[in-house]
DRENDODO-465222 format. One record per residue: x, y, z of N, C-alpha, C in turn. Coordinates in steps of 0.2 Angstrom, whole numbers, padded with zeros to 4 digits, always signed. Layout:
// DRENDODO-465222
XYZXYZXYZ...
***
This chain:
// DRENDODO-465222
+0445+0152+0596+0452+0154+0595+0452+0158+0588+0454+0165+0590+0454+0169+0581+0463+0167+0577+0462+0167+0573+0468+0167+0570+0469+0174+0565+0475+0177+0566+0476+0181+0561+0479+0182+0554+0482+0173+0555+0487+0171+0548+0482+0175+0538+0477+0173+0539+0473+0174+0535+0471+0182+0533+0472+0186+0537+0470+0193+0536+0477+0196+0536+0485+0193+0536+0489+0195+0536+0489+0193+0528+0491+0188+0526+0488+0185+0518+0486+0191+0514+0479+0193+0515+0475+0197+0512+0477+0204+0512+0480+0206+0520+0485+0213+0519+0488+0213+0514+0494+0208+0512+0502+0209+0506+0497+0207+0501+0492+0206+0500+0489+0204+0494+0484+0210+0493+0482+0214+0494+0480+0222+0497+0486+0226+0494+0491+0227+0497+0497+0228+0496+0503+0228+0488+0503+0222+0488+0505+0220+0481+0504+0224+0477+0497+0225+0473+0496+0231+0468+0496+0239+0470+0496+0239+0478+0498+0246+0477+0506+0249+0476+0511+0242+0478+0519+0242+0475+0519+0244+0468+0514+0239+0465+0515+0240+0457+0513+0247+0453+0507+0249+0457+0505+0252+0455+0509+0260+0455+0514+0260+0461+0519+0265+0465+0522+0266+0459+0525+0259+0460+0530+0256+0453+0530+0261+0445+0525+0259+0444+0524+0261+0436+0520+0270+0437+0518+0271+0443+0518+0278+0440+0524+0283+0443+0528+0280+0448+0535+0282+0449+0539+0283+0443+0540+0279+0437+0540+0278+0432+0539+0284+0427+0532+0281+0426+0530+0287+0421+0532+0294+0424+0533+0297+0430+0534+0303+0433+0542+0304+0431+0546+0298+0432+0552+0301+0428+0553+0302+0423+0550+0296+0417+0549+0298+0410+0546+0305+0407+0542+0307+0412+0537+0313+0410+0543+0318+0411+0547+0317+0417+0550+0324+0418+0557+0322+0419+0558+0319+0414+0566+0316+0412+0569+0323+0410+0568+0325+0404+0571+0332+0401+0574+0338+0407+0567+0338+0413+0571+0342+0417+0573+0341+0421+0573+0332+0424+0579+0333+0428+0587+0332+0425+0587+0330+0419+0592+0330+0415+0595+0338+0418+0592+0341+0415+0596+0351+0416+0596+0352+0421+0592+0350+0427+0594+0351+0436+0598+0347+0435+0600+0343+0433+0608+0339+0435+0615+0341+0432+0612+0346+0426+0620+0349+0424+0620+0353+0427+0616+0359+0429+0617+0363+0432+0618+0363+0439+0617+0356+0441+0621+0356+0449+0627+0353+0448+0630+0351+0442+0638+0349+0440+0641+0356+0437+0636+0361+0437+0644+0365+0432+0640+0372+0438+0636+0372+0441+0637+0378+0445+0637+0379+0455+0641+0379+0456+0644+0377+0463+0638+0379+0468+0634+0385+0466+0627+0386+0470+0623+0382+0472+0623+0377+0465+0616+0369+0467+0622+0365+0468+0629+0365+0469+0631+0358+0471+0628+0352+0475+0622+0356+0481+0619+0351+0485+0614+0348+0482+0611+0349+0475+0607+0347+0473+0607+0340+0472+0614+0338+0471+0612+0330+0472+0608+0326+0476+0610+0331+0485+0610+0325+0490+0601+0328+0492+0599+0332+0493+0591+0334+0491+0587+0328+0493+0588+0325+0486+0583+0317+0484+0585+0313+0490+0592+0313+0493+0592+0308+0496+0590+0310+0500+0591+0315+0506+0589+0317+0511+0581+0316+0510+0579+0319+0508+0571+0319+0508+0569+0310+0508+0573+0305+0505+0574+0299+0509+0571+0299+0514+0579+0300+0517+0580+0298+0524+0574+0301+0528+0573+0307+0526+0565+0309+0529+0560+0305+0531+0558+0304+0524+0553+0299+0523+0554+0291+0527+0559+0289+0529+0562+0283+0533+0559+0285+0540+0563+0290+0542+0564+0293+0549+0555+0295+0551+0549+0295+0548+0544+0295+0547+0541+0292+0546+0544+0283+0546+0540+0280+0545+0534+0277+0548+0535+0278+0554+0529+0275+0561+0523+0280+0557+0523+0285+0554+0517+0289+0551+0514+0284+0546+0519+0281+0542+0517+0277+0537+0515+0271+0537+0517+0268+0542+0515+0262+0546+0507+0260+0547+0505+0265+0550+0500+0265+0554+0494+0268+0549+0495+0269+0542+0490+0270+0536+0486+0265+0535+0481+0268+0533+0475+0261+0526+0478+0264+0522+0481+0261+0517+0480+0261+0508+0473+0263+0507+0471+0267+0505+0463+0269+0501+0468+0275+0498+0466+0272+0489+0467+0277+0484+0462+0283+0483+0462+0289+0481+0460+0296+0483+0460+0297+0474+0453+0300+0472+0455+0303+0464+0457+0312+0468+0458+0314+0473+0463+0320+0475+0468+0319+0470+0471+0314+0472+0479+0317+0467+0479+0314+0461+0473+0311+0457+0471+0314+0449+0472+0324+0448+0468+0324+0452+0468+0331+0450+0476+0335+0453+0478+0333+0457+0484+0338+0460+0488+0334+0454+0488+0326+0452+0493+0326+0445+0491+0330+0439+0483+0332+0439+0484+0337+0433+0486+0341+0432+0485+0345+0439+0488+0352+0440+0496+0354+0439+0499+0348+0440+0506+0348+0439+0506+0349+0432+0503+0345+0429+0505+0344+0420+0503+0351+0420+0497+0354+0420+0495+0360+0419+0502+0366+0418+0502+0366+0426+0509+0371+0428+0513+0370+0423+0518+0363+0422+0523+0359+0418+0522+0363+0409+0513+0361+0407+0514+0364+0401+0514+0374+0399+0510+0377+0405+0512+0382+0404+0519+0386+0406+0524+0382+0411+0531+0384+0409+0536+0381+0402+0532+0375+0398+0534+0374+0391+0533+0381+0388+0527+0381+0386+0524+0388+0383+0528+0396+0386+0529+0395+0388+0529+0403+0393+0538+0404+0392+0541+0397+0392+0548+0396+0390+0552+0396+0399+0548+0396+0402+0547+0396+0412+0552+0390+0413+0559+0390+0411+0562+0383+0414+0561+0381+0421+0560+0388+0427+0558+0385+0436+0551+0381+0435+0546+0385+0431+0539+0383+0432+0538+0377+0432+0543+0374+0425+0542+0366+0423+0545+0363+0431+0552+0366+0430+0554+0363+0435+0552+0361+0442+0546+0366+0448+0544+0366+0452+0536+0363+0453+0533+0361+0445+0529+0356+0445+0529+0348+0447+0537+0349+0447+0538+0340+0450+0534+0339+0457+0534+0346+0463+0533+0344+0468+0526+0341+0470+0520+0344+0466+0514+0344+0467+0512+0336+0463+0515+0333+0457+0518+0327+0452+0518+0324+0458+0523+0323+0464+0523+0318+0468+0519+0319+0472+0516+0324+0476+0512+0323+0479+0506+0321+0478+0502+0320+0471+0499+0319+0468+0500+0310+0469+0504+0310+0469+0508+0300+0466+0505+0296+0472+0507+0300+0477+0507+0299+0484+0499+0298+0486+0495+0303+0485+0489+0304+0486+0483+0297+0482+0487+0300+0476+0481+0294+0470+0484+0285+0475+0489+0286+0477+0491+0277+0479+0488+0274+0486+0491+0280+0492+0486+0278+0497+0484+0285+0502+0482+0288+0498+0476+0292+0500+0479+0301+0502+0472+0305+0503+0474+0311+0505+0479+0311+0514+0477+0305+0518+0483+0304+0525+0488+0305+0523+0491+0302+0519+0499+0300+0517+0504+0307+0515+0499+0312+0514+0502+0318+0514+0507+0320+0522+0502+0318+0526+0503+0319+0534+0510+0316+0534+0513+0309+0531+0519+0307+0532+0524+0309+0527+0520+0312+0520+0528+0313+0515+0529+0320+0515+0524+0324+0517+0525+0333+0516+0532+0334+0517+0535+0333+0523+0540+0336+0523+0546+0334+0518+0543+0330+0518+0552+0328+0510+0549+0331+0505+0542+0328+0502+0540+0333+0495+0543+0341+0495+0542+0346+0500+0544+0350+0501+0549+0353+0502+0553+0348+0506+0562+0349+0505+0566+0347+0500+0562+0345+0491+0564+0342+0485+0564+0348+0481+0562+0356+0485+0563+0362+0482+0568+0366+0484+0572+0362+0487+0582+0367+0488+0583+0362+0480+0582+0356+0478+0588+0353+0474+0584+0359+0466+0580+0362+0467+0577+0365+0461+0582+0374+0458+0586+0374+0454+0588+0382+0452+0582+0386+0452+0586+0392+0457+0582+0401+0456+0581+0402+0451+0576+0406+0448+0576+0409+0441+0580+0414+0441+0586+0416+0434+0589+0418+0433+0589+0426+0436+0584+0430+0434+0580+0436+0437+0582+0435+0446+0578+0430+0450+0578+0431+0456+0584+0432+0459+0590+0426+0457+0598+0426+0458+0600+0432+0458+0600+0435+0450+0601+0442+0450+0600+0447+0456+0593+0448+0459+0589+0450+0464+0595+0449+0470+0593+0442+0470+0598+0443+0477+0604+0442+0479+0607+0444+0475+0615+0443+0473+0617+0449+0472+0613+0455+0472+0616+0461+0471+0616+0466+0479+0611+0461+0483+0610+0465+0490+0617+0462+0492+0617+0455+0494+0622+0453+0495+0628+0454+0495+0630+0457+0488+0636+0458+0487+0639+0467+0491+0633+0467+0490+0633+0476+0495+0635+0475+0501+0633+0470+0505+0633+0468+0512+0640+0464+0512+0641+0461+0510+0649+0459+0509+0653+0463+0508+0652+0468+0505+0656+0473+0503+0657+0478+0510+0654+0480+0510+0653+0483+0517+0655+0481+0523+0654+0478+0524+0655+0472+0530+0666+0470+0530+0666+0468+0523+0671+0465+0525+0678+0472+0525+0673+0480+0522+0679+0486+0523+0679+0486+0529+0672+0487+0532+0672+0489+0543+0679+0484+0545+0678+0475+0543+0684+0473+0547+0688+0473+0545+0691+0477+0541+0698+0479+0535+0701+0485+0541+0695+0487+0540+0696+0494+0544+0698+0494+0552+0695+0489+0554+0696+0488+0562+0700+0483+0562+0706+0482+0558+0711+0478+0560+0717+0481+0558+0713+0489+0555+0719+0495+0555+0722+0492+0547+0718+0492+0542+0721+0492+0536+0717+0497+0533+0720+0501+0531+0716+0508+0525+0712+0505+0521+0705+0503+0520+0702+0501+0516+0696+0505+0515+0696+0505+0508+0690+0510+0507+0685+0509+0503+0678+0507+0503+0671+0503+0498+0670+0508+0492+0671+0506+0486+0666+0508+0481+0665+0506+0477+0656+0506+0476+0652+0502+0475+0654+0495+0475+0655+0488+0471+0656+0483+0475+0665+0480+0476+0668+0488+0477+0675+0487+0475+0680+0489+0482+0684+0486+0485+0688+0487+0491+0695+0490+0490+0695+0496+0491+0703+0499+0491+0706+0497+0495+0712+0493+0494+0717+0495+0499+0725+0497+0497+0726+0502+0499+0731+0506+0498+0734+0504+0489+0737+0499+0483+0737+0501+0478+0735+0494+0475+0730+0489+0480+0725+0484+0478+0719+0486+0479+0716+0483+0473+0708+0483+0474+0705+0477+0472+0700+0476+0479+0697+0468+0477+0691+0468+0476+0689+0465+0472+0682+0467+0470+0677+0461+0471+0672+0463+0474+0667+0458+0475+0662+0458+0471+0664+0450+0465+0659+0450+0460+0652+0448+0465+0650+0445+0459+0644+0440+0460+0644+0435+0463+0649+0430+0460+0652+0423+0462+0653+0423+0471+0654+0430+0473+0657+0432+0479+0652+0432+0484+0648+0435+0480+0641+0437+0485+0639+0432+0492+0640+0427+0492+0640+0424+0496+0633+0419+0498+0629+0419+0489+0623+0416+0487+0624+0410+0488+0630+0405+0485+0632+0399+0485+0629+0397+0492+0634+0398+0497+0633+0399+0504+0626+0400+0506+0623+0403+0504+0615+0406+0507+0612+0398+0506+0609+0397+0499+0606+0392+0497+0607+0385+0499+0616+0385+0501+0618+0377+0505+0614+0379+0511+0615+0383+0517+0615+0383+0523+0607+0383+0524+0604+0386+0519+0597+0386+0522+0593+0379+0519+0597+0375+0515+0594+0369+0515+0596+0363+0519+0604+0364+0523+0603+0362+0526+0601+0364+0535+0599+0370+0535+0597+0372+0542+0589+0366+0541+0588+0368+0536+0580+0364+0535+0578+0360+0536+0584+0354+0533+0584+0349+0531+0587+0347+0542+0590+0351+0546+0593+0348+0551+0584+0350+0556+0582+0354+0555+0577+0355+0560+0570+0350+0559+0572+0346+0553+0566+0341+0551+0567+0335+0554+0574+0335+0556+0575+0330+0559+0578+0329+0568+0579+0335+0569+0580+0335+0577+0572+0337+0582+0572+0336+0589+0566+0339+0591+0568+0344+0593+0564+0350+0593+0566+0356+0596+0558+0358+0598+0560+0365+0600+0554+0369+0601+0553+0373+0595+0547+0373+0591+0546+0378+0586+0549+0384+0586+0550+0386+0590+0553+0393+0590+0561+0394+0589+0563+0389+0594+0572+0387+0590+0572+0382+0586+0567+0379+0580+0568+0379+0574+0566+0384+0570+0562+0388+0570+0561+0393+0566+0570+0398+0566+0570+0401+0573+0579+0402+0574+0584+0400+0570+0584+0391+0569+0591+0390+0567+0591+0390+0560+0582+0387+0556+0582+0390+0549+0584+0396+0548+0581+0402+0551+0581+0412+0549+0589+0411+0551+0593+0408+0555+0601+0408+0556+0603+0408+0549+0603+0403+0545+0606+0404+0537+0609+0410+0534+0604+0415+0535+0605+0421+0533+0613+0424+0537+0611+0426+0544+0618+0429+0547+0622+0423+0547+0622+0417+0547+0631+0415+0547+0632+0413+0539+0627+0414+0533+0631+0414+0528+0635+0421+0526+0632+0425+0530+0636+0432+0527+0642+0434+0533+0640+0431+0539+0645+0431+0541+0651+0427+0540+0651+0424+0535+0658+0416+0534+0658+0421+0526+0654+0421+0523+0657+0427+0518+0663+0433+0520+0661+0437+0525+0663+0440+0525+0672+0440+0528+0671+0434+0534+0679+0431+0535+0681+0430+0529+0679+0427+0524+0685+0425+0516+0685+0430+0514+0680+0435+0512+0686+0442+0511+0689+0444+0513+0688+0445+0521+0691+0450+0524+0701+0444+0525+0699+0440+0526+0706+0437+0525+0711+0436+0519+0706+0438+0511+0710+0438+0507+0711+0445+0506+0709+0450+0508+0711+0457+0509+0719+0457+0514+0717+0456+0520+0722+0453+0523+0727+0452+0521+0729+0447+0518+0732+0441+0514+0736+0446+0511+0731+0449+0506+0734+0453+0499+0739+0457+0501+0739+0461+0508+0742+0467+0513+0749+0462+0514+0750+0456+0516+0754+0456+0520+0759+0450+0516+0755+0447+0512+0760+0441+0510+0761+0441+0501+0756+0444+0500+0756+0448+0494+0749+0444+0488+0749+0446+0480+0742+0446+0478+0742+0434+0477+0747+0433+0476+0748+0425+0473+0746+0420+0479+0746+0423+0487+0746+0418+0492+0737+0418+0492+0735+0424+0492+0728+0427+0494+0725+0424+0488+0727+0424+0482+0723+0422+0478+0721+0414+0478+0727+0411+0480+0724+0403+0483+0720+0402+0487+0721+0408+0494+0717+0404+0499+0710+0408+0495+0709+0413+0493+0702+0414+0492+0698+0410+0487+0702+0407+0484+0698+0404+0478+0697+0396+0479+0703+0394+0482+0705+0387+0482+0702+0386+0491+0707+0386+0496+0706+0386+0504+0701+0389+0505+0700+0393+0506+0695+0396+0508+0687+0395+0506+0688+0391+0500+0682+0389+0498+0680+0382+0500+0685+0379+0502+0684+0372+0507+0682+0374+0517+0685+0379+0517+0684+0381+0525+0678+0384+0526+0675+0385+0522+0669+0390+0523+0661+0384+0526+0661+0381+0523+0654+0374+0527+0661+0376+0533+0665+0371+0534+0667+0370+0540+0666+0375+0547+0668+0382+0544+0667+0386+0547+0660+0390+0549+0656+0388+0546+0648+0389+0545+0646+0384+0550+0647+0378+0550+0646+0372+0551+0647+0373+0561+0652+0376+0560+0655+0377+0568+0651+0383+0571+0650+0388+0567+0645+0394+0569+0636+0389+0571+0634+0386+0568+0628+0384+0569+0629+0378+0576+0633+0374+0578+0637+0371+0582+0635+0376+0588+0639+0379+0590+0639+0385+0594+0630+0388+0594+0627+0390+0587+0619+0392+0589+0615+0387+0594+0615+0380+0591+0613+0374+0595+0614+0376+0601+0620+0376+0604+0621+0376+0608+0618+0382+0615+0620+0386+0612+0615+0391+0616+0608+0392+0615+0605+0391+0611+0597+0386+0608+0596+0381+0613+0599+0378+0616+0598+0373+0622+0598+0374+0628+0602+0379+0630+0600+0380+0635+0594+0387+0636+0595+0390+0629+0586+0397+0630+0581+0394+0632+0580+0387+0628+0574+0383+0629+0577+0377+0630+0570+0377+0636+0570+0369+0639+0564+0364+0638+0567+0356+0634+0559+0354+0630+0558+0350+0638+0553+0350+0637+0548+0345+0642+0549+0339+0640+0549+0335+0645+0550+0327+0643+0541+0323+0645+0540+0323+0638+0534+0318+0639+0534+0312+0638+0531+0306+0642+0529+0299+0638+0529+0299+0633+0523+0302+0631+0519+0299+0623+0524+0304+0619+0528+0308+0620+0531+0312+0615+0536+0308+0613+0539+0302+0616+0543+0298+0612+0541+0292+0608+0534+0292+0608+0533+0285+0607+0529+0287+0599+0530+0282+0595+0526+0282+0587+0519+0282+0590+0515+0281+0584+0509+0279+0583+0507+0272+0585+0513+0267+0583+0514+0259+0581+0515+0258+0589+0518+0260+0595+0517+0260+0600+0511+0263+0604+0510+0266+0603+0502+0270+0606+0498+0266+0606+0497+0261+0598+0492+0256+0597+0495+0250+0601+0500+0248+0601+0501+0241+0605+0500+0240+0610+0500+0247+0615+0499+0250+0622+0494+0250+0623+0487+0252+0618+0482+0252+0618+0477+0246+0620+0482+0240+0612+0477+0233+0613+0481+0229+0621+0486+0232+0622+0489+0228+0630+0483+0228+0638+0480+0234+0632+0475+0238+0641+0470+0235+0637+0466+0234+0632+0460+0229+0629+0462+0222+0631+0468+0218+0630+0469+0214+0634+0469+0210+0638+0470+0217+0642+0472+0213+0650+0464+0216+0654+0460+0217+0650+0453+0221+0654+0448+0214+0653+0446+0211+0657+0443+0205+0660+0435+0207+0662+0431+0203+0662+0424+0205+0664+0425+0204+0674+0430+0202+0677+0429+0200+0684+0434+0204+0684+0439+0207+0683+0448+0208+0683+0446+0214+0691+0452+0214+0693+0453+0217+0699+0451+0226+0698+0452+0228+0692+0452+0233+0690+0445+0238+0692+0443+0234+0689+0435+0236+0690+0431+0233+0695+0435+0231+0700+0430+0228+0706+0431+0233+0709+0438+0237+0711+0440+0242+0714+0438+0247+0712+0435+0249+0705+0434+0254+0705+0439+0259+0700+0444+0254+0698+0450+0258+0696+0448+0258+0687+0450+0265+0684+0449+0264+0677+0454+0261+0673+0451+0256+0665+0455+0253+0664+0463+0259+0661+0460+0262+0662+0465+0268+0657+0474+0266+0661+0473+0266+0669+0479+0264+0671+0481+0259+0667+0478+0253+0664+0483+0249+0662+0488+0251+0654+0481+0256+0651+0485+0257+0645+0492+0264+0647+0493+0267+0652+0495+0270+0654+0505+0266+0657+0503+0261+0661+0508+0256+0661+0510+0252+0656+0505+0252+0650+0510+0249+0644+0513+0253+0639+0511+0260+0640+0515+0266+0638+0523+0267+0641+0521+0264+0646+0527+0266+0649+0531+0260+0648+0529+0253+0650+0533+0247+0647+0537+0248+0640+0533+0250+0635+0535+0252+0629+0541+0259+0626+0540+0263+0632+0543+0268+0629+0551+0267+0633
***
C-alpha cells in the first residue's frame, strides 16, 4: 500500500523557500525600481492618456490567475537564465539613468520580472507568465518624441474626417491645417484632441480582452489592429458633434459636451462599436469544438492516471484486443 502523505510534506517543504524566496526578490524588484514607479504613477494621475495605467498591474493579475492550470502543472527548478535576464534589466535600467532615457529605465522592469520568474521556477514558467509580463507594457509612458510622432497624424485624420461629416450633414465647413471653419467659428483640433488618449486605452484594452477570450487567431489579431479605426472613428463623432453643437445651440452648450459629456461617452461608445465587431467576428469565423481544447493540463493528467488505473494485467481490455488509450479517452470525456 503506497502512501502519498509523505511526498506531499516534502512538496510544501520544496515549496516553502521558493515563497520566500519570491517574497524577497519581489521586494528587492520594488525597492530597486521604486523611483520609477513613483513617476508612472504621477503621470497616470495628471495625464488622461495613462489613466489606465493603474488597472494594467491588475489585469496582468487576473491573467496570471486565468492561467493558472499552466502553473500548476510546473516543477520548481531554479534557472541561472534569469540571473542573467535580471542583469540585463539592471544593464538596460543603468544605461536609461545615464542617457537621461526615462522610457528606457522604465521598460526594463519587464525583462526584471521575467527574470524573477525564471531565477524562481525555471525557463517553463515563462510559458505561464509571458502574457502578463508583456501586457505590463500599456501601464508604461511613450516617450515624449513618439507621442509627438503620433499625435500629429492623428490630429490630421481627425481633422479631416470630422470637416467630410460637417460637410455631409450640410454645414459649411472648411480644414485648415488642424483648424475647422465653420461659417464665423473655428474649431481647432489640438493635440489633446487627437484622439491618442483613446488610441492607447483601446489597444490595451482590445489586448488585454483577446488574452482572455478564445478565438481564432485571425479574429484576435482583427479585434487588436480594430483599436486603431474605432478610436478615430469615436474621435471623430466628438468633433463632429461639437462642431454641430457650436452651429445650432451655440459656443457654451458645445463646449461642455466636448470637454465634459463627451469625454465620458467616448469608451462607451467605442465599447459598443467593439460589441458589434465581436459580433460579426463570430459569425466570419467558426471555432471547432474540441475535447482536449477545454480541458487544462491538470485534467489531461488525471485522465491520464484514470486509464493507468483502470489497466489490469487480465482486464477485459486487452484480451479483446482493445487499446488501452479508449479508457484514457473516456476519462477525458468524464472530466471535461
Amino acid at each position: 500500500m503506497k502512501c502519498h502523505a509523505p511526498d506531499a510534506v516534502s512538496g510544501r517543504k520544496r515549496l516553502d523557500p521558493l515563497i520566500l524566496l519570491a517574497s524577497l526578490l519581489g521586494a528587492g524588484l520594488i525597492w530597486f525600481y521604486w523611483p520609477t514607479l513613483v513617476e508612472m504613477a504621477q503621470r497616470w494621475s495628471t495625464d488622461p492618456r495613462y489613466a489606465h495605467g493603474y488597472l494594467v498591474p491588475l489585469f496582468s493579475v487576473i491573467v496570471l490567475w486565468l492561467r493558472r492550470d499552466r502553473f500548476m502543472v510546473l516543477t520548481p527548478r531554479s534557472s541561472w537564465r534569469g540571473v542573467a535576464l535580471l542583469g540585463f534589466a539592471i544593464g538596460m535600467r543603468m544605461i536609461g539613468t545615464y542617457l537621461y532615457v526615462k522610457w528606457f529605465e522604465a521598460v526594463s522592469l519587464l525583462p526584471a520580472v521575467a527574470g524573477v520568474c525564471v531565477l524562481i521556477w525555471g525557463w517553463p514558467s515563462l510559458r505561464w507568465s509571458w502574457p502578463a509580463i508583456a501586457f505590463l507594457v500599456f501601464m508604461l509612458p511613450l516617450p515624449y518624441r513618439l507621442e509627438g510622432a503620433l499625435a500629429q497624424p492623428l490630429q490630421r485624420v481627425a481633422t479631416q474626417a470630422s470637416t467630410y461629416a460637417l460637410q455631409t450633414l450640410s454645414f459649411p465647413a472648411l480644414a485648415e491645417g488642424n483648424v475647422i471653419h465653420l461659417d464665423e467659428f473655428a474649431l481647432g483640433v489640438v493635440e489633446a484632441c487627437s484622439g491618442l488618449s483613446m488610441l492607447f486605452t483601446f489597444f490595451a484594452l482590445t489586448t488585454g480582452l483577446v488574452m482572455v477570450i478564445r478565438r481564432h487567431w485571425l479574429s484576435k489579431l482583427v479585434i487588436v489592429m480594430s483599436a486603431v479605426p474605432i478610436a478615430l472613428i469615436v474621435n471623430t463623432i466628438r468633433i463632429t458633434v461639437t462642431g454641430v453643437l457650436h452651429e445650432l445651440v451655440g459656443s457654451v452648450m458645445a463646449n461642455l459636451v466636448f470637454h465634459d459629456l463627451a469625454g465620458w461617452l467616448m469608451m462607451p461608445t467605442a465599447l459598443g462599436l467593439l460589441w458589434l465587431e465581436l459580433k460579426l467576428l463570430s459569425r466570419l469565423f467558426t471555432e471547432p469544438v474540441l475535447v482536449s481544447s477545454a480541458l487544462s493540463p491538470i485534467d489531461l493528467a488525471r485522465a491520464a492516471r484514470d486509464a493507468r488505473d483502470q489497466r489490469e494485467p487480465g482486464d477485459s481490455n486487452r484480451r479483446n484486443g482493445k487499446p488501452v488509450a479508449s479508457a484514457a479517452v473516456k476519462g477525458l470525456l468524464t472530466h471535461s
